[in-house]
N, C-alpha and C positions, 0 to 999 in steps of 0.2 A: 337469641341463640345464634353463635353462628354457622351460619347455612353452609358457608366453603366445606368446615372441617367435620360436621356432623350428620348434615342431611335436611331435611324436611320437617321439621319439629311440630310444625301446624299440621301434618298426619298422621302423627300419635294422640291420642287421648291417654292419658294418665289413669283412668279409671281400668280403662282395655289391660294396665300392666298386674291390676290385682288378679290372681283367678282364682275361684274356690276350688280345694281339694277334697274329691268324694270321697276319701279314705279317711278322711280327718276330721272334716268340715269345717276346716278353719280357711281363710285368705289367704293368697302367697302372694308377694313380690313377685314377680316374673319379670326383670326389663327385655327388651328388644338389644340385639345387639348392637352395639355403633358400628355407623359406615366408616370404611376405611378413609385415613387419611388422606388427602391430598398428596402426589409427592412434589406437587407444584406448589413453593411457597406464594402465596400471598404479596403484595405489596404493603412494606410495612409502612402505618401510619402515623405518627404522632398526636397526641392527645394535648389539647389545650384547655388548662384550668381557667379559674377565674382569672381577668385582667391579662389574657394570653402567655403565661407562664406554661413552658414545656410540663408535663408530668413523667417524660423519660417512658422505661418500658412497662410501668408499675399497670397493675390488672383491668386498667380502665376498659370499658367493655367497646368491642372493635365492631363499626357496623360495618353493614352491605350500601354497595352505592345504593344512592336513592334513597336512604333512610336519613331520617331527620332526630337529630338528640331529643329527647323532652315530649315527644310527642308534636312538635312544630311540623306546621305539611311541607311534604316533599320539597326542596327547590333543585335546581340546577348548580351543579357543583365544578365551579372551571378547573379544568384542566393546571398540572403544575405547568410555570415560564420558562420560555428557555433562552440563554443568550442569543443576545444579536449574531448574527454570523452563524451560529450554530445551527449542525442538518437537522432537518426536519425529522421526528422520530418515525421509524417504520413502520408499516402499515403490519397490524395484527397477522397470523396467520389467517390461512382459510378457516373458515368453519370455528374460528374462536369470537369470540366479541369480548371489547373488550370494557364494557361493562351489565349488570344484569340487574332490571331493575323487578325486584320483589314485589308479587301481586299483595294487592292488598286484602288483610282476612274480610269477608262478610261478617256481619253485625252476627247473623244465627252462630256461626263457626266462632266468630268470640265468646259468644255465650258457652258454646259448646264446651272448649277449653275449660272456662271460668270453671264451669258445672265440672266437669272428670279432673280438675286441679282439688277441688275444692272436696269429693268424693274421695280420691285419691289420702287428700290429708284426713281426712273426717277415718276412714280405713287404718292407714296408720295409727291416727288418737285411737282407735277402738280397738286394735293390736296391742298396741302399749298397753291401756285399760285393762288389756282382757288378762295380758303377761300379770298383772299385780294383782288383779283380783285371784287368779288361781292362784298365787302366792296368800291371798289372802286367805282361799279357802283353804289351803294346806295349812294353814296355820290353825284352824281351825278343828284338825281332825285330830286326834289322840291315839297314838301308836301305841300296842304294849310287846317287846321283844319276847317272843316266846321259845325262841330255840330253835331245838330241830321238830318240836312237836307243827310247827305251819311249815308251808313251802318256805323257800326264799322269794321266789319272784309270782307271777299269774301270767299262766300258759293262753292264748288264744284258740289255741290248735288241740287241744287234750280235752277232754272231762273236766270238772273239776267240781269237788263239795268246799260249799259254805256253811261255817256252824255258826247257826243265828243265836245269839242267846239276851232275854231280856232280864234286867236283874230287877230286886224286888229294892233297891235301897233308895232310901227314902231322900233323895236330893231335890233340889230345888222347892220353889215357892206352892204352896197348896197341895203335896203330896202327903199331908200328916194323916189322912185316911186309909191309903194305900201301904201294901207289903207290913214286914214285922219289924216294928219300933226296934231301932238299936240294931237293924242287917248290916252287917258286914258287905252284902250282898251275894246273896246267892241266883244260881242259875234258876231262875223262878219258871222263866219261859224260852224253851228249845225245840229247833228246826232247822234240819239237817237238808241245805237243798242240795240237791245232784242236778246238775247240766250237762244233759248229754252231749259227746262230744261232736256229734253232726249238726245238735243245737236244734233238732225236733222237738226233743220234749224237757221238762222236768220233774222231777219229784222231790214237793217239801214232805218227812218226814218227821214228825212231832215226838218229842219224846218225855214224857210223863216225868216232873221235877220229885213225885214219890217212886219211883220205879225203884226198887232194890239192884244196888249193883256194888263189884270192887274197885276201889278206885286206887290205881298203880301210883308207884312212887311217883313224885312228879319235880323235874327242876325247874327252880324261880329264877329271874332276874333280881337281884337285887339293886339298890337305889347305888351301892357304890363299883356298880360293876361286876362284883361275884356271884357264883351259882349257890342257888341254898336248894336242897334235896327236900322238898316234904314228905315224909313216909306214906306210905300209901293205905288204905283201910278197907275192910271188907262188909260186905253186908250193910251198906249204909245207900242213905236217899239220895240218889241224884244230883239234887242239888245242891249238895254241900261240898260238891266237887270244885267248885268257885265261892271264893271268900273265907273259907273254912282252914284253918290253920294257917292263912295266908296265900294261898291256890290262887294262882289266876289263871288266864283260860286255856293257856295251853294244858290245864291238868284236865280242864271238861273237854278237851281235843282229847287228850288219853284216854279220857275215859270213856268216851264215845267208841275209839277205837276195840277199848276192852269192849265192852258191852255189845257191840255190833259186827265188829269188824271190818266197819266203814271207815278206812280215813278220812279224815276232814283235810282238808288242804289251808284252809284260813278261816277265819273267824271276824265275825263282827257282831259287837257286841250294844245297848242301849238300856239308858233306865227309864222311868216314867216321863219325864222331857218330852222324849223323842216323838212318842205316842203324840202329844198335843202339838208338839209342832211339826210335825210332817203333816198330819192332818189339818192342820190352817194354811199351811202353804199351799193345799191342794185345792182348798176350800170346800174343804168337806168331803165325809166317803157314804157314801149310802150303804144303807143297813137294812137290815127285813126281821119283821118280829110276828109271829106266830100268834102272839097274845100281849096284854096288857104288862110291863115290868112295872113293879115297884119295890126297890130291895133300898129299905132301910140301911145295908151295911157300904154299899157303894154310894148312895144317894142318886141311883137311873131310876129314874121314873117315864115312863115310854109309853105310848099307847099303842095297841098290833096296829102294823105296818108296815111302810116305809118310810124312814128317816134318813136324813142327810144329816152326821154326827160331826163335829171335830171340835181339837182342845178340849178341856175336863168332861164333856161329854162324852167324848171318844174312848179318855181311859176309863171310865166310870165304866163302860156296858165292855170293858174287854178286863177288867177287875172283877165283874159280876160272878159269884159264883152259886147262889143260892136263886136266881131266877130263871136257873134251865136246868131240865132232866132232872136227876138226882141230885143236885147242888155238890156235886164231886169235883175234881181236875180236871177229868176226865171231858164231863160236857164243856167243861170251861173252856178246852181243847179247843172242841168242834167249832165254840163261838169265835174262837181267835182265827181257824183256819178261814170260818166265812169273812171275816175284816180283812184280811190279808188278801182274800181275793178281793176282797171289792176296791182294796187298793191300789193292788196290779193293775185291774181293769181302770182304775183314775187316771194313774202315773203313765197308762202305756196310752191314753184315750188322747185325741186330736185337741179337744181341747184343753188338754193339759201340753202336749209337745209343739204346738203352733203359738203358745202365748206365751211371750218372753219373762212376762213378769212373775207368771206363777213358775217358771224353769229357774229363774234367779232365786225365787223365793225359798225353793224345794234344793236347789242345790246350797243354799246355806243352812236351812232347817237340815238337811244330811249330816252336812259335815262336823253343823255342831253337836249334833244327835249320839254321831257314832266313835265307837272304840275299836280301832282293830289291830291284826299284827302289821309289823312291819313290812311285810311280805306287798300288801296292798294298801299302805299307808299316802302315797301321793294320789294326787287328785288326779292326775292323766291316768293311774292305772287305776280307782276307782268309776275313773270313765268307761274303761275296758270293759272291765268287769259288767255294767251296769247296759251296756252295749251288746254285749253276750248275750246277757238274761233276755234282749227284750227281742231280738232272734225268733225265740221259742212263741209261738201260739197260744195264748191264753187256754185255749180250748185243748193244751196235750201238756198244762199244769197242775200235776196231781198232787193232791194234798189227800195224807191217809198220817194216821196214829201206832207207834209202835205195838204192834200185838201186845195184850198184856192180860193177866188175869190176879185177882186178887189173891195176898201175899196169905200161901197157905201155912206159915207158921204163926197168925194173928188169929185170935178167936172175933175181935170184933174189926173187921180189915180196916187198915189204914193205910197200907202202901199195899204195889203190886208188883208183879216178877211178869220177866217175858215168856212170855205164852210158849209153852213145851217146842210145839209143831207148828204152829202159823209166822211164827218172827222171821226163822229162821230163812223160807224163802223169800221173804220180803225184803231182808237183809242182804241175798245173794242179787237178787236182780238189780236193788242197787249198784252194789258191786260192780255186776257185768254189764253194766251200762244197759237193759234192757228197759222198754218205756212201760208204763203202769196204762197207757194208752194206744188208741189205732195211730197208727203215722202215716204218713203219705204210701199211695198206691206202691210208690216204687220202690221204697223200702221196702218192703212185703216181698216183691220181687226178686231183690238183690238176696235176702235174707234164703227165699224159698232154691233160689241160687247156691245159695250154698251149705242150706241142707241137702242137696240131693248128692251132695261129696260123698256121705254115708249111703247112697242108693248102690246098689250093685254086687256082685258075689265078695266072699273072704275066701281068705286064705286060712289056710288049717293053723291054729296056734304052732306048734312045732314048724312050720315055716320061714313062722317070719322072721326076720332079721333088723335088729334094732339097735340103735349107739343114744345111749342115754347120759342125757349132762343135767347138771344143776343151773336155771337161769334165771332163781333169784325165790327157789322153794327153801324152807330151811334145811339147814345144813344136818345131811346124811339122808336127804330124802330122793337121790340116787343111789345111792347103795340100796336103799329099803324097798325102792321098787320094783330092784333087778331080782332082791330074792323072790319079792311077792309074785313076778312072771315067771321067774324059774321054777319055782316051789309049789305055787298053788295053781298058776295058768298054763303051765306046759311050753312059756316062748322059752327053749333054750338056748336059741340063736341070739342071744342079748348080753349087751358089754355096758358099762359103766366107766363113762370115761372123764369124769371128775366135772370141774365146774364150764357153765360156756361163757366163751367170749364176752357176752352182756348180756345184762338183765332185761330181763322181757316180765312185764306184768302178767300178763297169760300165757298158759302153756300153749306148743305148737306141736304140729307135728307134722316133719317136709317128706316129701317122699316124691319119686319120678315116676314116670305114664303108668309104668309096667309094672308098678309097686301098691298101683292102687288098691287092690285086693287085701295085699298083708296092714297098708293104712286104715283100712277098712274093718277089721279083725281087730287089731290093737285099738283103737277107737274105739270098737263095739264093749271090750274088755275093760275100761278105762273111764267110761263112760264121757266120751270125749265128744262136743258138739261141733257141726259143719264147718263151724271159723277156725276151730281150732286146726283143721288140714288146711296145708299148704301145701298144694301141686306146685314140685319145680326139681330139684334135684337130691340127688341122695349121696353118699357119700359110701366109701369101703369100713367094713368091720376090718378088728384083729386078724382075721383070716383072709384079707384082699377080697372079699365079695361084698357087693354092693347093698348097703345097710339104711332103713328108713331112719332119720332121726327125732328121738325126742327129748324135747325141750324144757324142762319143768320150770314154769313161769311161779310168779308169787300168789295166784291164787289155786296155787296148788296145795290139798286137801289132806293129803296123805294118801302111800298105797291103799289101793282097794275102793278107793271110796270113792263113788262118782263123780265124774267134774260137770253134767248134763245141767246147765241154769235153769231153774224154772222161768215158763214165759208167761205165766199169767199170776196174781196174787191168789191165795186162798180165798174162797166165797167168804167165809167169814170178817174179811179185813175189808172193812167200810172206806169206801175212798168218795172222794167230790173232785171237781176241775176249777178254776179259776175263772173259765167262763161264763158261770151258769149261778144264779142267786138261788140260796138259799135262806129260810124265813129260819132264826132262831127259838128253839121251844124250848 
């Protein structure tokens, strides 16, 4: 290298220029910047080929005195001749020399280089490698366009539900046992997870593939580009929301919607495959059994215990349905919730994220595993995603069953309908991002923080003073709860002043120091929760005096009707956590 134009090259390591990025975890290029040029040229040399032919100015490589071509040791380089008669050249400046003889590297410092040249390149090949193998894995995953029913992209910063669903269709090798001969594929198995958006807790939500529900029109992609409309149907199973008339999963995203009122944001979807090879990649998930399994229909034959399960063993005891409890769905559920955790607990354990080979193994058994929309179809944003999840505490991963009770227009039950009074709060807390679990100290804190917004005197109803917009409840539900306050609560000080600026998912309501009291009142009448006040400014009514406002957000209910989330689930609704084993009976 040359030392004039560039610097000191023997103190850089090449190795020193990769650094890891802790946001990514990937390697970066990093060079150093070059030292400035010279603005003193050099003395130009000429290069002699073989047989002493000039080579002109062509790129032959320029050394420093004292260096020798080829590796030949140092010699002494005379000076160019000068004519007879001709002066003697001038004596250099001060403090310049006029030539500089370059230390020679120590044997370790060679090695050194060799070793970070050779790092350096080894980093690059594993850059390159790594660029084609996630092209590989992308190739691998299966997108299905579903519209506007999934997101378009995945938020890191929000909430966000995934609808899991496993279908029953009989693909691949040794599955002639499994699901019903000739499926189309139906949603057989569904689980609805919510990631809360501070990424404390979650909740997978299970939702019974006989559960009676209606299922909304639904539009398809078709193969040459167009939309097809499926008609929608009422009073039918769950599961026939996928596969059935041609539905795919954006219709069981609708339908989930109808059913619960939970949007799903994206989906991913798997059939029997998957079960067996995500379970070999991990090399096995441990299982607990109560008593002795032997169920002729699956072919699991178990003895009480503990087992470490995978591939056809694995789908065998989560096919099982005649070896637990009532040989219902239902129990079938509970057994699936307990594999799921025990999987978490594999996939999230040390010795599954410190060993390279079962991390290669599991990220191709995924991708070839899964179907999703296009929203989270690349492997960087299935990175994300999966990045998210693992955030959350095993031990604030609740797994609970949609309330349900057998379907009372069956005299001998065979499907079941969501439970009157218990669904419906479990459905909300979804919703309101609220956890099925204890969370950290200081959550509790911030939370107790801002219930005490509602602590303090009200204002008399005929006081208060209120500007009401729409910001994203359905349309006329500003008008409707101007009359409900004028009509049946006595605020007559209230206006109605059409749609707001933007959509706000929850309602709010702002109001200034000195207005707390009438926030306080309208809140109590609304049934409005701590978060939902926002101390800051207020604004003038119709009449130039200064007016609290509220905001009707999209989980807005209708006049009248409480917006207060429940914070705890019904005794009745059995929940488990992901970090704790349970024995299947």
């Amino acid at each position: 290298m040359d030392a004039q134009g560039r610097g000191r090259a023997d103190d850089i390591d090449p190795a020193d220029q990769w650094v890891l990025n802790p946001n990514t975890g990937d390697y970066e290029l990093r060079l150093q910047p070059s030292a400035p040029q010279s603005p003193v040229p050099g003395p130009r040399r000429s290069a002699r080929g073989a047989g002493g032919a000039s080579t002109g100015n062509r790129s032959a490589p320029v050394q420093e005195p004292g260096d020798a071509p080829g590796g030949v040791p140092d010699t002494d380089v005379p000076g160019p001749r000068r004519r007879r008669g001709a002066p003697a050249p001038a004596e250099p400046s001060p403090g310049r020399r006029r030539g500089r003889t370059k230390p020679k590297k120590s044997k370790a410092k060679k090695i050194l280089l060799w070793t970070g040249g050779t790092m350096a390149f080894v980093l690059v090949a594993v850059s390159t490698a790594g660029y084609f193998y996630i092209k590989h894995l992308e190739g691998n995953v299966q997108t299905t366009d579903v519209g506007s029913a999934a997101s378009s992209s995945f938020s890191k910063d929000e909430a966000f539900n995934i609808l899991i669903i496993g279908t029953d269709k009989r693909t691949g090798e040794g599955n002639e046992d499994y699901g019903d001969a000739g499926s189309v594929g139906h949603a057989d198995t569904n689980i609805l997870l919510h990631v809360s958006k501070d990424r404390t807790n979650a909740t997978a939500l299970s939702i019974p593939r006989d559960l009676i529900v209606d299922i909304p029109d639904c539009p398809t992609k078709q193969a040459d580009g167009s939309t097809k409309i499926i008609p929608g149907t009422t009073g039918v199973r769950f599961n026939t929301s996928l596969g059935q008339d041609g539905r795919d999963a954006g219709c069981t995203m609708l339908t989930v919607k109808a059913a619960t009122g939970i949007t799903p944001n994206h989906f991913m979807m798997a059939d029997f495959n998957a079960v067996k090879t995500l379970t070999t990649a991990v090399d096995g998930v441990e299982i607990c059994l109560a008593e002795d399994v032997d169920d002729p229909d699956s072919h699991l034959k178990l003895s009480a215990g503990t087992h470490t399960i995978e591939g056809e063993t694995a789908l065998a005891f989560l096919r099982t349905r005649h070896a637990f409890g009532n040989s219902g769905d239902l129990d079938r559920i509970k057994v699936q919730q307990q594999f799921l955790a025990s999987l978490m607990r594999k996939m999230s354990s040390s010795d599954t994220l410190t060993n390279p080979t079962k991390m290669l193994s599991l990220a191709e058994a995924a991708t070839k595993a899964l179907t999703v929309d296009t929203g989270i179809g690349k492997v960087s944003t299935l990175k994300d995603v999966a990045l998210e999840l693992m955030k959350v505490p095993t031990k604030n991963i609740t797994f609970l069953t949609t309330p349900v009770i057998d379907n009372p227009a069956e005299k001998v039950p065979a499907t079941v309908v969501v439970h009157p009074t218990d669904a419906q709060p479990v459905f909300d807390m979804i919703k309101d991002d609220v956890s099925f679990t204890e969370v950290a100290a200081q959550k509790k804190e911030e939370a107790a923080s801002v219930a005490a917004r509602l602590e303090g005197t009200q204002s008399s109803a005929a006081d208060v003073r209120v500007n009401i917009y729409n910001g994203g409840a359905e349309a006329g539900s500003a008008q409707e709860t101007l009359n409900w306050l004028q009509n049946d609560e006595g605020v007559l000080k209230s206006s109605q002043l059409g749609n707001a600026e933007e959509t706000l998912s929850k309602t709010t309501l702002e109001y200034s120091p000195d207005q707390a009291d009438q926030a306080r009142k309208l809140a109590d009448l609304m049934g409005l929760s701590g978060s939902a006040m926002k101390p800051g400014k207020s604004e003038t009514n119709d009449q130039g005096l200064p007016a609290i406002v509220l905001t009707l957000g999209k989980d807005f209910k209708g006049a009248g009707v409480s917006m207060t989330a429940p914070t705890t689930a019904p005794e009745t609704v059995e929940k488990s956590t992901a970090d704790k084993t349970v024995c299947a009976s």
